[in-house]
C-alpha positions, 0 to 999 in steps of 0.5 A, a space after each residue: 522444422 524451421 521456425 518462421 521467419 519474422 517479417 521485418 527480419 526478412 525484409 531486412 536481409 533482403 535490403 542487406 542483400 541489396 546493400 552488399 551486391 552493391 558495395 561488392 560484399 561477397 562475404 556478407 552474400 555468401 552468409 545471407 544465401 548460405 544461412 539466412 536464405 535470402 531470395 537472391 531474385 528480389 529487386 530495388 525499386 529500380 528493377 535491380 537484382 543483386 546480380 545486376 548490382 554486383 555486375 555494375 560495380 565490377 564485382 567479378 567473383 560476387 558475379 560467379 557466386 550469384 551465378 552459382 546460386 542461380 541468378 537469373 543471368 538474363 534479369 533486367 532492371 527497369 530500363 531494360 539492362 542486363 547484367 552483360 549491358 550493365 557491364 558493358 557500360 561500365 567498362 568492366 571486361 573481367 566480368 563481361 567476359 565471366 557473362 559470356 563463358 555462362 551462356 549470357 545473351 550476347 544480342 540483348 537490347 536494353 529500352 533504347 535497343 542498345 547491345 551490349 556492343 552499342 554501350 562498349 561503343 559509345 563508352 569508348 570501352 575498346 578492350 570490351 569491344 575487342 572481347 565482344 568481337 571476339 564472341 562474334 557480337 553483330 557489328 550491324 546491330 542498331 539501336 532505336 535511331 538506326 545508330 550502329 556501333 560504329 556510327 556511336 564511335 565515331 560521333 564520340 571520337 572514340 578512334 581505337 574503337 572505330 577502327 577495331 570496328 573497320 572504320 577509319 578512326 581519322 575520318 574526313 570531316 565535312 566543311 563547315 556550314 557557311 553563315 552570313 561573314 558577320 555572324 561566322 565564327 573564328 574558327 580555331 582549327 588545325 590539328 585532329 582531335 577532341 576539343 573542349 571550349 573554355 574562356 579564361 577569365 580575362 575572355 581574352 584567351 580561348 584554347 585548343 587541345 588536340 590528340 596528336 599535336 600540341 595544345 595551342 594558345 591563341 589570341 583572338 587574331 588567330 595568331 598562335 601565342 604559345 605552344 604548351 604542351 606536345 600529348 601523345 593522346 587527347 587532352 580529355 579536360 582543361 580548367 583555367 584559375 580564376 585570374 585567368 593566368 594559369 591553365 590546368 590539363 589532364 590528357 588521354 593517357 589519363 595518369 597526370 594533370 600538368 598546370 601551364 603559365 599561360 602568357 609565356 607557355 612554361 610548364 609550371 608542374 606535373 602532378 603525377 599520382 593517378 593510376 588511370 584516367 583523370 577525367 575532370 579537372 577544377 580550381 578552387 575559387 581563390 585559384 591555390 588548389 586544383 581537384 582532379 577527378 580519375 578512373 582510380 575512384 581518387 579525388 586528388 588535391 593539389 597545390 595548384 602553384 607547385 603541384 605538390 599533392 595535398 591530399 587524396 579523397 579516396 571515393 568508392 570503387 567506382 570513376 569519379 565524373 565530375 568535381 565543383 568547388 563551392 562558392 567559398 572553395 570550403 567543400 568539394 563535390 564529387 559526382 561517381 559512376 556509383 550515383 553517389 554524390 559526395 561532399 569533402 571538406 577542403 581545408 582537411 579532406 574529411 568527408 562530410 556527406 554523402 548524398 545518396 538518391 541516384 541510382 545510376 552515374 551522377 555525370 554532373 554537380 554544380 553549386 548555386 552562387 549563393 552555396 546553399 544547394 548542390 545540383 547533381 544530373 544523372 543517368 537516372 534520367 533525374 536532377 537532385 537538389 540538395 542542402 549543402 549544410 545538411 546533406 537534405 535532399 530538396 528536391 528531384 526534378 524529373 524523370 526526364 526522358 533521358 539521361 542528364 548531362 549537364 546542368 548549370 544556375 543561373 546567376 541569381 541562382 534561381 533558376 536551373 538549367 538542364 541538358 539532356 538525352 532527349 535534345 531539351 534544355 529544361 529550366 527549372 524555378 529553383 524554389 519549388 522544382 517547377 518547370 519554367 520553359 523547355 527549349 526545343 530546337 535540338 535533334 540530339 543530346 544536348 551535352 553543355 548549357 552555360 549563362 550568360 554572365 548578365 543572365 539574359 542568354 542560355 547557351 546550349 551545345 548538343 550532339 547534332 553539331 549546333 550551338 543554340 542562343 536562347 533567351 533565358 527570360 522566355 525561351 525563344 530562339 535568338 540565334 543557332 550557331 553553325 560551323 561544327 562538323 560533330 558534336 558539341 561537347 563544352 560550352 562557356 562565356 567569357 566573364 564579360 559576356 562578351 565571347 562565346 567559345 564552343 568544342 566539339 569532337 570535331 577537334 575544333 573550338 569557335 570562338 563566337 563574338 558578341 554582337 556579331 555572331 551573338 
């Protein structure tokens, strides 16, 4: 007869458990069902089995192992995902395709009404899609707003996908809204892609990235002042240093970041060494590095001059979404598709911390300006406040009712602002996590927010094609900016304050000017 087992023994394989389908230890499983007979249904507080774990990291064979001792394939955590919606959401075809072959409800919603189809969709994953077609996934499926997955295609601008899906993966797009000539913006257009709005430090020299033409410099006449650099595919993200003189790029084919002297248009170097897509891009404050974030689950540091590789910070097995600087560029932040926040030591690349609390992607850091607190957004629909020095959680700020894409300090850095799934722009007191205001004016996502440098305005970008100018001091309405076509996706002041430049996935950047469109 088998002696009873004590219950903090229990209890604590059952948290191993956990642990293990989590990092993809199909060993330490193996031993924990096998020998210790632990529960293999039990969940987190989040809802999550160990097979909905293993199937979000990609663990395919600790997925058929799970399945093999009777996992639940059809368990669904606390929003709803399956272990199919989970790997379709994450990009992980192998082990979608090992859901399907067992019988996996193909038409499962998540609490959004998403498919498994909807999230391939809307996450750009073309290869899952092609796989979900081929199990004869409804194309006309919707989710609670009536999106198809075709309509989440085309609004993110995911082309393959829209055109695997019969769409024309270069739809028409329709004109922009006509304002008042004063308050029209200068429109930087001619070309077809994706574009993300960022302002050098000077404010004199707002870009253009595009998928099927060359990035393009322009003065503020609209003039072109140099042609850069001819892509292939969509330029995913650019950073300008700090003096305004260098541009870094990182483009669709996801495997290199070029860094560019931006007044005479020289190639400067290619910084080569990814193995997939780099999807974030950021200069050290003194302007002599450059962090690059990929699908690799690598951080790269490079010397931003020569683009000799200075280290890599090697992060989990999951994509690394977004990298931040400190204020005095001694640490390095990193946001994973695994929750986990990360702080490196810059001067050596050791990792200092990891900051654990998210249960879902981390899609968003930031630092105060003083450096003493990290602000991370995530798809767990909460904002986390961290101590740098110690690595102490501060503070949760939430749940929201969505997903958090973006958040920001203000220059005082004692209030945060938040932007999320829901179309509000929240603003947080920094000292004790109260909300100070909620914007509301948004039909859609809001996926940027940005300061002003003199702290009086809040700008705010969002799915529904608008830019937003709020006061930050009460919240009220100054301005909604119109001429995007689709989603706005990037927001950013000049240092002066003086310009506002917008992007969107209408493959146009605006340039707003102070005192006539602000």
């Amino acid at each position: 007869m088998r002696a009873p087992r004590l219950v903090n023994n229990e209890s604590m394989a059952r948290q191993d458990l956990l642990c293990a389908a989590r990092d993809g230890n199909e060993t330490e499983v193996r031993q924990l069902l096998l020998e210790r007979d632990t529960d293999v249904h039990m969940r987190n507080n989040d809802g999550q089995t160990p097979l909905l774990l293993a199937a979000s990291g990609g663990h395919r064979e600790l997925v058929r192992l799970l399945l093999a001792n009777s996992s639940d394939i059809e368990a669904s955590d606390k929003n709803g995902h399956t272990a199919l919606l989970l790997a379709s959401r994450y990009g992980h075809k192998e082990v979608v395709r090992l859901l399907l072959n067992n019988k996996a409800n193909i038409e499962a919603p998540d609490e959004n009404g998403q498919t498994a189809l909807l999230l391939a969709a809307k996450f750009g994953y073309d290869a899952i899609v092609r796989l979900l077609l081929n199990y004869k996934a409804d194309v006309e499926a919707t989710d609670d707003t009536g999106n198809t997955a075709l309509m989440l295609a085309v609004d993110e601008g995911h082309h393959k996908v829209v055109e695997l899906l019969g769409g024309d993966p270069s739809p028409k797009r329709e004109p922009a809204i006509e304002n008042n000539p004063s308050s029209r913006p200068q429109t930087l257009n001619g070309d077809s892609s994706t574009a993300d709005a960022v302002t050098p430090a000077d404010g004199q020299l707002p870009i253009h990235t595009s998928s099927d033409n060359p990035i393009i410099l322009w003065k503020q006449d609209n003039e072109p002042l140099a042609k850069v650099l001819a892509h292939t595919e969509g330029v995913r993200t650019v950073a300008f240093s700090p003096n305004g003189q260098w541009l870094a790029t990182a483009t669709g084919d996801g495997k290199k970041v070029n860094t560019w002297e931006i007044l005479s248009g020289t190639l400067a170097s290619t910084m080569c060494g990814h193995s997939s897509i780099v999807r974030t891009v950021a200069f050290s404050p003194n302007g002599q590095l450059i962090a690059s974030g990929s699908d690799d689950s690598s951080i790269r540091l490079w010397e931003s001059r020569t683009g000799a590789l200075v280290r890599i910070l090697k992060e989990d097995s999951r994509p690394v979404l977004a990298v931040a600087f400190s204020p005095n560029g001694h640490l390095l932040a990193s946001g994973s598709h695994s929750g986990m926040v990360r702080l490196w030591e810059t001067s050596t690349g050791n990792l200092v911390n990891v900051l654990k609390g998210h249960s879902n992607p981390a899609y968003a850091v930031a630092f105060s300006p003083d450096g003493q607190l990290l602000a991370s957004g995530s798809y767990d629909k909460t904002v986390r406040l961290w101590e740098t020095s110690t690595g102490d959680l501060v503070n949760t700020l939430g749940p929201h009712p969505d997903t958090i894409y973006t958040v920001a300090f203000s220059i005082d850095g004692q209030v945060l602002t938040s932007g999320a799934g829901d179309g509000r722009v929240r603003l947080w007191k920094v000292s004790t996590g109260d909300i100070v205001n909620v914007l509301e004016g948004h039909s859609k996502p809001v996926y940027a927010v940005a300061f002003s440098p003199d702290g009086q305005l809040i700008a705010s970008g969002s799915r529904d094609k608008s830019v937003r100018l709020w006061e930050a001091s009460n919240g009220a309405l100054v301005r909604i900016l119109e001429g995007h076509s689709n989603a706005v996706s990037a927001v950013a002041f000049s240092p002066n304050g003086q310009l506002l430049a917008s992007g969107s996935w209408d493959r146009k950047v605006n340039l707003w000017k102070r005192g006539s469109a602000l």
